[in-house]
N, C-alpha and C positions, 0 to 999 in steps of 0.2 A: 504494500500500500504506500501511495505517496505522500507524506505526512506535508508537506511544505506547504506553506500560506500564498504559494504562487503557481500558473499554469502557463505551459509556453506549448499555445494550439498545433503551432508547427515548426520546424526546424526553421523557415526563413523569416519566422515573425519580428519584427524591432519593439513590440509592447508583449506585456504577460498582464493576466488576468488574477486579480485576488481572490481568491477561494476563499477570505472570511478577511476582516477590516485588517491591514496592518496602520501600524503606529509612526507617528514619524521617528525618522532615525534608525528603526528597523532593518536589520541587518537579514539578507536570505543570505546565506553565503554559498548556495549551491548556482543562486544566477549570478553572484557576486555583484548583490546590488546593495544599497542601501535606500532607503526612501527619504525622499526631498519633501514629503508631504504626508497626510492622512491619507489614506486609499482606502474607501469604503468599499463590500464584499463586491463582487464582480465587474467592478471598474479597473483602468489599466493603469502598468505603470511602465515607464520605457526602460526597455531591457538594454540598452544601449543609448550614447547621445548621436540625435537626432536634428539634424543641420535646419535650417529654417526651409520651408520649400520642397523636403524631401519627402517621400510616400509612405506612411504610418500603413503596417501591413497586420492584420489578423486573419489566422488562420488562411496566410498566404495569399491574401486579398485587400487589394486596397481600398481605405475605409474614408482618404483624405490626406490632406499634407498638414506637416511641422507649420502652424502659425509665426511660429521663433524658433530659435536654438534651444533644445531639451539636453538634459543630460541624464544620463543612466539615474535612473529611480525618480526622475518626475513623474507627478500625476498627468497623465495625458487622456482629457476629455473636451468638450465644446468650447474650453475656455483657451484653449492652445492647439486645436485641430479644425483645418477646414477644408468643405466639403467643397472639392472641385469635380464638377464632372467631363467627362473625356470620352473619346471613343471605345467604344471593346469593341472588339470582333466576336460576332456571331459564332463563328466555328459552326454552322447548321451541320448536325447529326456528326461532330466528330466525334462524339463521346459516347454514342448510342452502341451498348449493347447486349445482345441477345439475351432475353427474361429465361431461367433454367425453370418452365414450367412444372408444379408438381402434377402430378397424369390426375387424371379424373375421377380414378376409382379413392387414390389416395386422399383427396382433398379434402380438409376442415369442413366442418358443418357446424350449423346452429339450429335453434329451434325458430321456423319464422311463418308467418300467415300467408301463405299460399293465395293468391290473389287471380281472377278470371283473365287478368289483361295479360300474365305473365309476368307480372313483379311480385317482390315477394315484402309484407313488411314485418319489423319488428317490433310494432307497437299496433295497439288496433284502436284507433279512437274514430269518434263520427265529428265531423270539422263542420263550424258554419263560415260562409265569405262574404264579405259584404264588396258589393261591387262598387259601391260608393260609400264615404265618410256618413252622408245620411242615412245611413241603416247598419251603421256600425254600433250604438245602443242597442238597437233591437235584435240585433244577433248575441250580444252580450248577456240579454236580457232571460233569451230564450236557453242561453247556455246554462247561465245561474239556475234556472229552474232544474237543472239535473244535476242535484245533490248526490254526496256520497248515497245518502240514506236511498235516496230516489233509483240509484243505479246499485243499488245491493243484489236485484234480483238477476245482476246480467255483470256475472263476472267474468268476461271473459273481455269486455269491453271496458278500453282502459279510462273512458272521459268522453263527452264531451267539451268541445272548445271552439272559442270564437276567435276566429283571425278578421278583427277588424284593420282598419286604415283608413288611412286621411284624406285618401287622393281619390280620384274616379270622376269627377267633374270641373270645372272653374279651369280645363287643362287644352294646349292643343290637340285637335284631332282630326287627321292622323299627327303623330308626331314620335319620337325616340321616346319620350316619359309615358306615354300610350301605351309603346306595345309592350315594352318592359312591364306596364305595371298587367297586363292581361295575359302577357307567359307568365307572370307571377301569380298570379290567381290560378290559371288553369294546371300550373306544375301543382300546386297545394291539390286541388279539385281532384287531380290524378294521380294524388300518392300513394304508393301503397302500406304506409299507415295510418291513411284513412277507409275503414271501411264503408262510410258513404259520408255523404256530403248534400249542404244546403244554402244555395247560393243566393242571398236576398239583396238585390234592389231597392230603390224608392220610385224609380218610374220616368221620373224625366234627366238624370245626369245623361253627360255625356258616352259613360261606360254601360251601355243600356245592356241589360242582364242575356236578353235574347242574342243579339249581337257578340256577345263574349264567348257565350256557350257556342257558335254556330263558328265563329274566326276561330278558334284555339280545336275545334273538334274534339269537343265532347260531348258525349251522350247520355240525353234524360234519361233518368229511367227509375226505378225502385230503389235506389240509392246513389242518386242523384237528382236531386231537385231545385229547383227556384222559386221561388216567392218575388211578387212585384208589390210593394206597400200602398201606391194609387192605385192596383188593382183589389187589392184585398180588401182595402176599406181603413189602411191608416194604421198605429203604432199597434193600439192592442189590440187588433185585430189580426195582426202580421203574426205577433208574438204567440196570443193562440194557434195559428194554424202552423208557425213554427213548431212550437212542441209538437203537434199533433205527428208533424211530418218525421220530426225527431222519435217520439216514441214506434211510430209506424217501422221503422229502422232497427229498433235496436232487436229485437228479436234474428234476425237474422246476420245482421252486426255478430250477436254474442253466441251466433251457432259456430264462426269461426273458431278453428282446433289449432293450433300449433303443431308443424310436422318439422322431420329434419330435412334440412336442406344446405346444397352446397355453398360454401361462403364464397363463390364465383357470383353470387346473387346480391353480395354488399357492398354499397356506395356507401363511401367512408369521407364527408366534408371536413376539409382540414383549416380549422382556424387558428391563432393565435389571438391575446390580447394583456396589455399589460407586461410588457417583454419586458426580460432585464438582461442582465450580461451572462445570465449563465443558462439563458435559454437556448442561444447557439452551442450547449456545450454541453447540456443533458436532454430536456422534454423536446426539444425539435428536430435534433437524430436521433434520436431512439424512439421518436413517432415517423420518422421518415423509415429507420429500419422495420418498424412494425409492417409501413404500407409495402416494402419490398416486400415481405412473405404475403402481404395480401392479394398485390398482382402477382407473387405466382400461383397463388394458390384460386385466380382468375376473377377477383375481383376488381374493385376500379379505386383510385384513390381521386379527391378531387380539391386539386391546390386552388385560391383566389385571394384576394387580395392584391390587387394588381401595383401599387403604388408603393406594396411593400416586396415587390421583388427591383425596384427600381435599382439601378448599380450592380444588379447580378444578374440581369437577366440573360447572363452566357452562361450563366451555369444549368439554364431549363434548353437555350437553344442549342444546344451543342447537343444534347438529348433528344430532340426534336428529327422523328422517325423519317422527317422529310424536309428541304426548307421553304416548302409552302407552309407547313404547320410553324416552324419557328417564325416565317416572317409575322404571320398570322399572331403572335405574341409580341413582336416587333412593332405591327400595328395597330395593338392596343394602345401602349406605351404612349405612343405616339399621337395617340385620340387624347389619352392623358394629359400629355404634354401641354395641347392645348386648351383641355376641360380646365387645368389647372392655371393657367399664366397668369399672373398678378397674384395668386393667391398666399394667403400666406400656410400653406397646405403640406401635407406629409408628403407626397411628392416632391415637391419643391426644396425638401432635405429637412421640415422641421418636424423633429418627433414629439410627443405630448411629453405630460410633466414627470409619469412615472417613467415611461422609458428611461429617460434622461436621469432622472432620482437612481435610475437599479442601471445603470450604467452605458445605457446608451448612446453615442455622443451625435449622430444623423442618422437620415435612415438608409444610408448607403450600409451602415454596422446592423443596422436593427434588420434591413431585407437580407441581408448574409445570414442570420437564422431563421429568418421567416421560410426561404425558402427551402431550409432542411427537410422542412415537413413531407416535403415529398420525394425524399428518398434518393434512391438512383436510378431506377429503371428508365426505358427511352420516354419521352412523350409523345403522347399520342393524337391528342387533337386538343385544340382551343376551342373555348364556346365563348358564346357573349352571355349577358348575365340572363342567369333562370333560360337559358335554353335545353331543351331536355336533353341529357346524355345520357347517348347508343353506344360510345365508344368504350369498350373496355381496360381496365388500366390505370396507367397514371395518366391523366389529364389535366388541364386548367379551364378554370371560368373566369372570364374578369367579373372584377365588382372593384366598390371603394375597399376602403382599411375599415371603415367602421363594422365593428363587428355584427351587430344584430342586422345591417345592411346585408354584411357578406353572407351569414348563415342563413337567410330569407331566400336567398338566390342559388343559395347550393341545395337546401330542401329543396326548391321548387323545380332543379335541376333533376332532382331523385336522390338524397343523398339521404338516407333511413336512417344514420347517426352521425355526429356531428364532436370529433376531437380536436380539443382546444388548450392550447398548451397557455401557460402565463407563469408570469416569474413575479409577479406584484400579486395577484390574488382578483382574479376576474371572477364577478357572483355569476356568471352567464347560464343561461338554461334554457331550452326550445321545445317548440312542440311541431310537429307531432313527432321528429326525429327528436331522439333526447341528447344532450349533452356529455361527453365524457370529459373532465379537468385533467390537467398532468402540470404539477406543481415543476415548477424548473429548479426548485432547493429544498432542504428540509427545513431549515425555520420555517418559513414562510407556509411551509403544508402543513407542520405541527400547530401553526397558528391559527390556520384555517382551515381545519381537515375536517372540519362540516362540512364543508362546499367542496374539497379538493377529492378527486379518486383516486390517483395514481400519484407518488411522491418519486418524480423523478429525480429525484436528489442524491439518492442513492449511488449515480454516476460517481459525484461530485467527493461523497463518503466513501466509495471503496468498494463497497459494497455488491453492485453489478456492471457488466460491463453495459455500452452503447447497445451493441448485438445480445444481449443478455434480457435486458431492460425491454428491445424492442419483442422480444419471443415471449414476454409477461405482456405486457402492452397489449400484442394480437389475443394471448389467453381471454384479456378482459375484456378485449370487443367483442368476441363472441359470447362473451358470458353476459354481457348486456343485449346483445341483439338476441338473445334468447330468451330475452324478457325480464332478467335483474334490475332493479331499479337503480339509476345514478343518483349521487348523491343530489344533482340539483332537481331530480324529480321526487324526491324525498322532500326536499323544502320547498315542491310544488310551484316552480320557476317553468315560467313558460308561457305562461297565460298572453303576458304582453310585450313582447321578445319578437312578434312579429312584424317587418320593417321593412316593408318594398321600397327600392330605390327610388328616390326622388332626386332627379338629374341635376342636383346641386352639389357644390360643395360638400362632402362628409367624411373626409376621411385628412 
């Protein structure tokens, strides 16, 4: 075990990471440094002095240049590093290769709900959507009426829940915030952890109920329905024949069984939030390690966050099985680029307050672990947000940074659970896909280990390795997608966690 109070990510790095506070004047003698300052736990200090202008390297990746002259055992974070950006080379598909499939017979299974369309999910709840903000109460309304006590008789059925929103009228149409928000709806409408669904209107918004249902292709029918409020006769009127349609449902809702099935069938959304400095070094490769046995064992993993891969995004195109598909992430970036200009925005290199607090110093350092999450395998296709994914694998969706943004988009994508790594302590939790946490330290999981499920910390301790870590990680996705409760469905997070992109600023 490595007892020393310092990490050096890789042979050519010029800064080391502190693996718990050193003190000033602290002596490591094995990097033969001493410390010029305080160094709080996962922030850096320079392992070397470092010329003004020249390239601060972690994990063999440049994160920014020398503001001044540093010398061996400075603290080097935002107040002495800046964030220049430059060209990288694509390298499309140099790095791509071939997934050591496990064969078929051999492959992980879980227990999951077997669904008529061909998907399969791991939670079974009946979902209401409101197609517009004015019949977002009355979807609320009609959900509250199915209490625990109410839903005793049908235990196989995990919830009722309302996915209200703000948006659906007052908007262009046609227009980009349009169609995004109506593949956002109909990805929920079509998940398979929902077993039916009830889509209410108010009658005259722009997102008019019939029109959604008919552009996205889906299909009325005994578990799937719509309510229009000007047709019905108004709030409590709707809300009656809501329930009505909701009870109609649940009887055959709660006939569904649980079978086993192969975990080639799991879309696994990979989030992050609240990063610190030791999230590139535990919970984001040893959640990328996990998605490697997930794609071979022929499931999909699905990277987003688009603004937090910015400054590494050679480390997905080089991966990228073709480079249509790399450019295809190349021109996200670049939509970005412009979504973003004036802004004072995470793209733009400014990370929030905890990043920066747990050691972050831009987010050219902060996308360097973000994009761990998704492992090593090639990539496969790009999606835009909430477009449904066919492709199997590792892939990407864009979205913003904002997390309950990006997890909206990846459910509506098909993504039946939802791994979120944090190093600060993110409360996050979703419905109908649940949430799995991966603390990136052990303080911080000891402190919050209500909310946290996995305490990747353990890296950091000795304790297991990256590839070690990731082979527990895959244990407990399956043991959640076979119906375990996570911790943030234990403290019943979810309800309002639902957050279709609205083509502003959010990340």
């Amino acid at each position: 075990m490595n007892h020393s109070p310092l990490l050096r990510l890789h042979p050519n790095d010029n800064v080391l990471v502190a693996k718990n506070a050193i003190a000033l004047g602290e002596a490591i003698a094995e990097f033969d440094v001493r410390a010029r300052a305080q160094i709080p736990a996962g922030h850096k200090i320079a392992a070397r002095a470092i010329a003004a202008g020249e390239q601060v390297l972690k994990y063999d990746t440049v994160i920014g240049v020398a503001s001044r002259d540093l010398e061996a055992g400075d603290y080097v974070h935002s107040h002495n590093l800046t964030l220049v950006d430059s060209y990288r080379d694509p390298g499309f598909c140099q790095d791509v290769r071939p997934v050591d499939f496990v064969p078929e017979a051999e492959r992980a299974t879980f227990l999951g709900f077997e669904r008529a369309g061909g998907g399969v999910g791991t939670r079974n709840f009946i979902g209401l959507l409101s197609s517009v903000n004015c019949s977002a109460t009355v979807i609320k309304r009609i959900a509250a009426h199915f209490t625990p006590e109410r839903l005793a008789a049908y235990p196989n059925v995990d919830g009722v829940v309302a996915f209200a929103q703000t948006s659906g009228c007052g908007m262009s149409s046609p227009s980009e915030h349009f169609d995004v928000l109506r593949r956002t709806l109909a990805g929920y409408a079509r998940h398979p952890n929902l077993a039916g669904v009830l889509i209410v209107g108010l009658g005259c918004e722009r997102n008019q109920v019939n029109a959604l249902v008919d552009s996205q292709g889906l299909t009325s029918g005994r578990l799937m329905r719509t309510l229009v409020m000007q047709d019905v006769g108004g709030t409590r009127h709707t809300i009656e024949a809501g329930i009505r349609a909701i009870e109609d449902m649940l009887p055959e809702a709660n006939a569904a069984q649980r079978t086993r099935v192969s975990a080639a069938h799991l879309k696994i959304g990979l989030e992050c939030g609240g990063s610190d400095g030791f999230s590139a070094i535990t919970a984001n490769p040893a959640l990328g390690a996990a998605m490697d046995i997930l794609v071979r064992h022929g499931g999909t993993a699905i990277l987003s966050e688009t603004p937090e891969i910015h400054g590494v995004e050679f480390m997905l195109t080089r991966r990228a099985i073709t480079p249509e598909v790399g450019q295809k992430l190349l021109d996200r970036l670049a939509w970005w680029e412009r979504y973003a200009a004036g802004q004072n925005a995470q793209f733009n290199g400014v990370v929030g307050h905890g990043n920066q607090a747990g050691g972050l110093a831009n987010i050219f350092e902060k996308s360097l672990g973000s994009a761990m999450k998704g492992g090593t395998t090639p990539l496969r296709a790009v999606y835009e947000y909430a477009e449904p994914i066919t492709e199997p694998g590792f892939v990407f969706m864009d979205s913003p940074g904002y997390d309950p943004v990006a997890a909206t988009g990846q459910i509506a994508s098909g993504a039946q659970l939802i791994c979120f790594t944090t190093g600060r302590g993110s409360m996050f939790g979703s419905k109908p896909a649940p949430t799995i946490k991966l603390a990136s330290n052990t303080p911080m999981f000891r402190r919050l280990e209500e909310d946290m499920d996995i305490n990747c910390g353990v890296v950091i301790d000795g304790e297991l390795s990256v590839p070690e870590l990731g082979e527990r990680i895959f244990a407990q996705i399956l043991w959640h997608a076979s119906g375990e409760p996570t911790k943030s469905e234990l403290l019943g997070l979810g309800d309002h966690e639902f957050v279709p992109w609205h083509l502003g600023i959010v990340s």
